[in-house]
N, C-alpha and C positions, 0 to 999 in steps of 0.2 A: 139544476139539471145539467147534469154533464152531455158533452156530443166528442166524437171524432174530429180530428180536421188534418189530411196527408194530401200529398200528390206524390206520384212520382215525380223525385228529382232524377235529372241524369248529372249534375253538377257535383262534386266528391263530396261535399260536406252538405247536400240537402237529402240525403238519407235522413231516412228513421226521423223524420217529426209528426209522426202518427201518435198522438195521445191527448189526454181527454184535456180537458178546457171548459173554464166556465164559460155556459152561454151569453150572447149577445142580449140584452135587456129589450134594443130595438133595431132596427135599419140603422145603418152609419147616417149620419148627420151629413146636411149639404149647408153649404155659406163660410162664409169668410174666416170666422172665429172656430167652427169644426175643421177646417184645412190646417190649422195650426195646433200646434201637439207638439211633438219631441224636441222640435227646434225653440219653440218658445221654453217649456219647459225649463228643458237645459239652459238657455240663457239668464233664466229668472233664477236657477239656482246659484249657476256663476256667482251669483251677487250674494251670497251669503252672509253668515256674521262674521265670519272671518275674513271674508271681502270684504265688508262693511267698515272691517276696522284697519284695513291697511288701504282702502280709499281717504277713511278720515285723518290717519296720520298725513297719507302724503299732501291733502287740504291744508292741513293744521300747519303742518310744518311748513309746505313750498307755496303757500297760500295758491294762487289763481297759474301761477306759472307751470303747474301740473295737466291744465285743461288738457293741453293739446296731446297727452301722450293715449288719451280715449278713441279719440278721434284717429290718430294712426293706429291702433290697437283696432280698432273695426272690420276694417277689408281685411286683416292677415287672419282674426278672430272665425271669421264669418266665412274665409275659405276653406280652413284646415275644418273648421264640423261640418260645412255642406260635404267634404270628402268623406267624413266619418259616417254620414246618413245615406252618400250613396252608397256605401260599403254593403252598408246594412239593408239597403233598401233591393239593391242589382242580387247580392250573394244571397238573402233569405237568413245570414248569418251574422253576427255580432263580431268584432274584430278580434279578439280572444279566440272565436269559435273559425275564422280566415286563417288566422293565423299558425293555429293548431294543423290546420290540414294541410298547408304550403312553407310552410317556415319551420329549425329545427325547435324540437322541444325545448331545450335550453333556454333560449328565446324568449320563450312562451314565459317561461316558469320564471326567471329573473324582473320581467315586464309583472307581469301577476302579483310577486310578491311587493315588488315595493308599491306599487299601487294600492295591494291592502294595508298597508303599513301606513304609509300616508293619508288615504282615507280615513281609515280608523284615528290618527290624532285630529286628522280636519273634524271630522265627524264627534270627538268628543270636544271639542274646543266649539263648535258652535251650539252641543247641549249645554257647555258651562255659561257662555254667552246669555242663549234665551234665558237661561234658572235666571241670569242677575239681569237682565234686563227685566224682567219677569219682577224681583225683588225692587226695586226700582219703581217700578209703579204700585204695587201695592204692599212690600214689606214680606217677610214669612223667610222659610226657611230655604235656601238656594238649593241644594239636595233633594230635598223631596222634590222639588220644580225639575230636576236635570233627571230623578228617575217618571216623573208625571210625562211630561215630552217624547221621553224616549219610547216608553211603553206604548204613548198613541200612539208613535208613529208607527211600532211595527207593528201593532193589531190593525191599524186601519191600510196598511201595506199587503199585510197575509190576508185580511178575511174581506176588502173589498172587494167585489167585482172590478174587472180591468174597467172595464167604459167610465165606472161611478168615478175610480181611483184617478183618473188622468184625468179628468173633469174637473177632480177637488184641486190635482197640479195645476191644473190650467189655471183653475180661480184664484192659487194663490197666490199666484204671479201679483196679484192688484196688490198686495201690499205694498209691493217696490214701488206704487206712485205715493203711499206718504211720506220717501223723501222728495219728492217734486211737491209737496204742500210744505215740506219743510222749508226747502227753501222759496219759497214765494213768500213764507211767514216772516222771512227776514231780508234786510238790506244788503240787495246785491247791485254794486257795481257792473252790469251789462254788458256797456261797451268793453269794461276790461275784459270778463271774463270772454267774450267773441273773439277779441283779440287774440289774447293767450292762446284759443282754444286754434284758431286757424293761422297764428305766427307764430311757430316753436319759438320760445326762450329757451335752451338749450345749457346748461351749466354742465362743467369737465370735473365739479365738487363731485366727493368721492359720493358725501350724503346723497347728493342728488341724482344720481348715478345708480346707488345701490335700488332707492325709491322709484325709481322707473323699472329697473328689473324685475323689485316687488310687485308694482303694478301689472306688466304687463304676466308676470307670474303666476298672480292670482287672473288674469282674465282669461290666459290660455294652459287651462288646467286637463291632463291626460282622464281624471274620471268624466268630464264632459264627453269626452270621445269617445268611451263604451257607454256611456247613458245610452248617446243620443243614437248611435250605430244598435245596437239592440234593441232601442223601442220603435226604431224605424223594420226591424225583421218582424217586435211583434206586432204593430201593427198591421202589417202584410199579413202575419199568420191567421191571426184572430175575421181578416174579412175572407169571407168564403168567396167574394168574386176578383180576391186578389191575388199574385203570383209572383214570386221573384224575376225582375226583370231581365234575369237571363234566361227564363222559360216562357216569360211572355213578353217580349220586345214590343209588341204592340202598345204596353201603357206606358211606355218610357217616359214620351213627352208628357204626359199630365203628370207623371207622379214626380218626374224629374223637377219640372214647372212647382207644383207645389212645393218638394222639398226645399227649394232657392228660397219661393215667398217665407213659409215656414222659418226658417233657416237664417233669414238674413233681417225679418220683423223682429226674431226670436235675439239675436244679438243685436242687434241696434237696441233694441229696448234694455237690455243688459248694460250698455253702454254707456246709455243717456242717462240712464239711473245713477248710473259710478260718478260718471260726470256729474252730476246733481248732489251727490254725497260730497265729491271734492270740492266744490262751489259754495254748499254749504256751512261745510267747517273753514273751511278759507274764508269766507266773510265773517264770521263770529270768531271762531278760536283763534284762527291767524292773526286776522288783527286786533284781537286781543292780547297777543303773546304767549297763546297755548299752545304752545309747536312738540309737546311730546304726548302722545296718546298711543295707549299699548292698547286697549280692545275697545269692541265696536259700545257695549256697555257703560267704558268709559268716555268715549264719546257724548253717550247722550247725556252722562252726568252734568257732564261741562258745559254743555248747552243750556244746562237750565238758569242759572244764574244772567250769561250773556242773551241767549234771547227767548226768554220767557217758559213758561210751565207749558204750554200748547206744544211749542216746538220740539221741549224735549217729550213732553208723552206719544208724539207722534212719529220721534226718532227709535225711542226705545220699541213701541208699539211695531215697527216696521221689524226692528231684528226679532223679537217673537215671530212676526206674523213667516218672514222668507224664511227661516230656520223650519218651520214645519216644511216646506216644502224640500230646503238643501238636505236637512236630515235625511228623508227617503231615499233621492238620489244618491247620496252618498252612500249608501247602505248598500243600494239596490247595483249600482257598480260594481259594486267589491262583489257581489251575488250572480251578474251577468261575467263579467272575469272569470271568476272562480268556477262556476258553472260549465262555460263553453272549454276553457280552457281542462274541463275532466270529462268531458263528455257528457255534463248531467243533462236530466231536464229541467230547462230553465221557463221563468215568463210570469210574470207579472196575472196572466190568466190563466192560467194553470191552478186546478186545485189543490191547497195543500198537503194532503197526502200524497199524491202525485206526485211532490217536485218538494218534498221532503228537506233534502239537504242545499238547494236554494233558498230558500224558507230561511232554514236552519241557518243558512251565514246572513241574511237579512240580522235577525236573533241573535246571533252569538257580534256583528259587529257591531252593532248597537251597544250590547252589554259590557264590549270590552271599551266601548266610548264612554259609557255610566263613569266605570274601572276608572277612569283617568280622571277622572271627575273626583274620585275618592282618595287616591293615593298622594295627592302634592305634588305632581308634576306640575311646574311653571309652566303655566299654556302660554306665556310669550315665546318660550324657550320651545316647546311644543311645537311649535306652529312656523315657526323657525326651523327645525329638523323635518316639518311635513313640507314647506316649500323647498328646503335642499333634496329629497325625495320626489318632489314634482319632477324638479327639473331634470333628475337624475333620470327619470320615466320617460318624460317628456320627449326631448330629441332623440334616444335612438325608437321611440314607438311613431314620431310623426315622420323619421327614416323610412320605416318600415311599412306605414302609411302610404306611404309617397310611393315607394317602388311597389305596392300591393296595387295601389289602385290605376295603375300605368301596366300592370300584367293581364297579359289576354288570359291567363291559365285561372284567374282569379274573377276577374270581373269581364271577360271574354269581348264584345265590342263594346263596352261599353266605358272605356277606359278613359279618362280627363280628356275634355277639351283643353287645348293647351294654355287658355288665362287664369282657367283654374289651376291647372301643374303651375304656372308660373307663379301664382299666388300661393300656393301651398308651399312650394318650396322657399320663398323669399318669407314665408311662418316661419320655416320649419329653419332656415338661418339667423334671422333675429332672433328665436328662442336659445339656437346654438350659442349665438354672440350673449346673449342675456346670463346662460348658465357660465357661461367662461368669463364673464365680469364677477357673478356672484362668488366665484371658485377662488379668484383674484385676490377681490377685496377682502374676502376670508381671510 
């Protein structure tokens, strides 16, 4: 059963969100695990297959002297998307849909497009991923597997209910602890790995140089920042006793409160996962001698011989399991972009027919992800051209970011406390410096 759900906004871009929505199933949830949503979410898909597999090389290759780049990668991780959920959470609007009404079109449209473009190979590189991970443990044909994947993910995208749908995000975050049983299942050096992780070992090697770029590349990814800023607007929309916090200044503090916890459980946990991924193949591959691993697939291959049949079916079983979940977001990014950025109706709760041509780029990004799956693109080389397109996204959007949410015209009083500006901007310069190393060593 569909319902209504408007206010009047007096704010320029909270017009016209009057339209129908699937109902609520029940009362919003109270406790610890229902506070948490968009920030976990997005940090559990951070860790994807194609995360997965440039945390395992830089294990593989830099064995334990990688720890520490996790660890400074946290607080810069964790500032720049709590700015992206207030965005989303003060405006009622997604950054694409801010963006649109204060910044010129141009803008808009350059940000937009490579973000689909890079999406779309992220997104086909992590269905080619699960199919062989997928083949891996039981054998069959990798194809059928990358279109079986795909097809769930958008049918259970379009025809859930929002509550059921972000329940099922939520839950599948627990895959990213079987690589925390992976590595418990093998011999790790402790003390080293403490060490490394809270005394940078620091190499001027070009490899080692480029591999921290990579790293911190893949943790501070531009579609995190429209996930998490749209599912923070639709969360506000979908609750009837909630409002943009530039209409209701009264929930600041709890919702602001929450989004931090949310926000900063949600990266950490992303975090300590990577770290765990890079501890793991650095104890087995490294010191084995296995220092080149191009996908996270081949990762788990390797493992089975060094430490045993358990640990690889629990590595491989892991890029299945976070792949259902990265897939969506990735999809649903290019969908929330593409969307605000033309004016459509967007949302996750929204009925089908209603919201048509969001739907429809959920659908067509998927399928153009299948596409790459079919035609012979080198998904090393792929995915390679989608982290030169990160980065390319990346800093002038966390720019844009930064002077957005520092505008009263935009986010009116409620604009950064200044450790957060200072921690968003000292992101949004290491991302600078990371893309102009990568540009370099090119």
């Amino acid at each position: 059963m569909a319902r209504t759900h408007g206010r009047h906004r007096r704010h320029p871009i909270l017009a016209g969100r009057i339209a129908r929505v699937r109902a609520p199933l029940a009362p919003p949830r109270k406790g610890w695990f229902a506070a948490l949503g968009p920030g976990l979410i997005t940090g559990a898909s951070d860790d994807d297959p194609s995360g997965i597999a440039t945390y395992s090389q830089a294990g593989a290759q830099f064995g334990f002297s990688m720890c520490w780049v996790m660890l400074f990668a946290f607080p810069l991780m964790a500032a720049i998307q709590e700015i992206s959920a207030r965005i989303g959470r003060v405006t009622g609007h997604g950054i694409a849909g801010n963006i649109r009404a204060h910044y010129p079109a141009w803008l808009l449209r350059i940000i937009v497009a490579l973000l689909l473009i890079a999406n779309i190979i992220n997104l086909g590189a992590d269905l080619g991923a699960m199919a062989e991970a997928l083949a891996l443990l039981i054998h069959g044909p990798v194809h059928l597997y990358v279109v079986g994947f795909a097809v769930g993910c958008v049918l259970l995208e379009v025809f859930s209910r929002y509550e059921r749908y972000v329940s099922i995000l939520k839950w599948s975050a627990l895959f990213l602890l079987a690589y925390v049983a992976t590595t418990l299942a093998v011999d790790v050096p402790w003390a080293t790995v403490a060490r490394s992780t809270f005394i940078p070992n620091f190499s001027f090697k070009t490899d080692y140089v480029i591999a921290i770029v990579a790293v911190l590349g893949t943790t501070i990814t531009p579609y995190c920042f429209f996930w998490q800023s749209s599912q923070e607007a639709e969360d506000e929309r979908i609750d009837p006793h909630a409002q943009p916090l530039l209409e209701a200044p009264e929930q600041a503090k709890a919702q602001i409160g929450r989004m931090r916890i949310d926000t900063y459980v949600g990266m950490g946990y992303s975090n300590i996962i990577s770290l765990f991924i890079i501890v793991t193949t650095a104890a087995t591959l490294n010191a084995h001698g296995i220092t080149d691993i191009q996908t996270s697939a081949q990762a788990a291959e390797a493992l089975r011989p060094i430490a045993g049949d358990f640990t690889f079916f629990l590595f491989a079983a892991g890029i299945i399991g976070i792949g259902l979940l990265a897939v969506p977001v990735l999809a649903g990014s290019c969908a929330y972009a593409l969307g605000e950025a033309l004016g459509w109706t967007t949302g996750l709760d929204r009925l089908p027919l209603d919201a048509k041509a969001f739907y429809g780029t959920i659908a067509v990004s998927t399928l153009i992800g299948i596409i790459v799956n079919f035609i012979g693109i080198d998904p090393i080389k792929a995915l390679f051209w989608a982290a030169v397109l990160n980065g390319v996204v990346a800093v002038p959007l966390m720019v844009v970011m930064m002077i957005m949410a520092m505008a009263p015209k935009v986010m009116g009083r409620f604009i950064l406390p200044w450790p957060l500006w200072v921690m968003g901007w000292l992101c949004t310069l290491t991302m600078t410096a990371a893309v102009g190393i990568m540009v370099w060593t090119w």
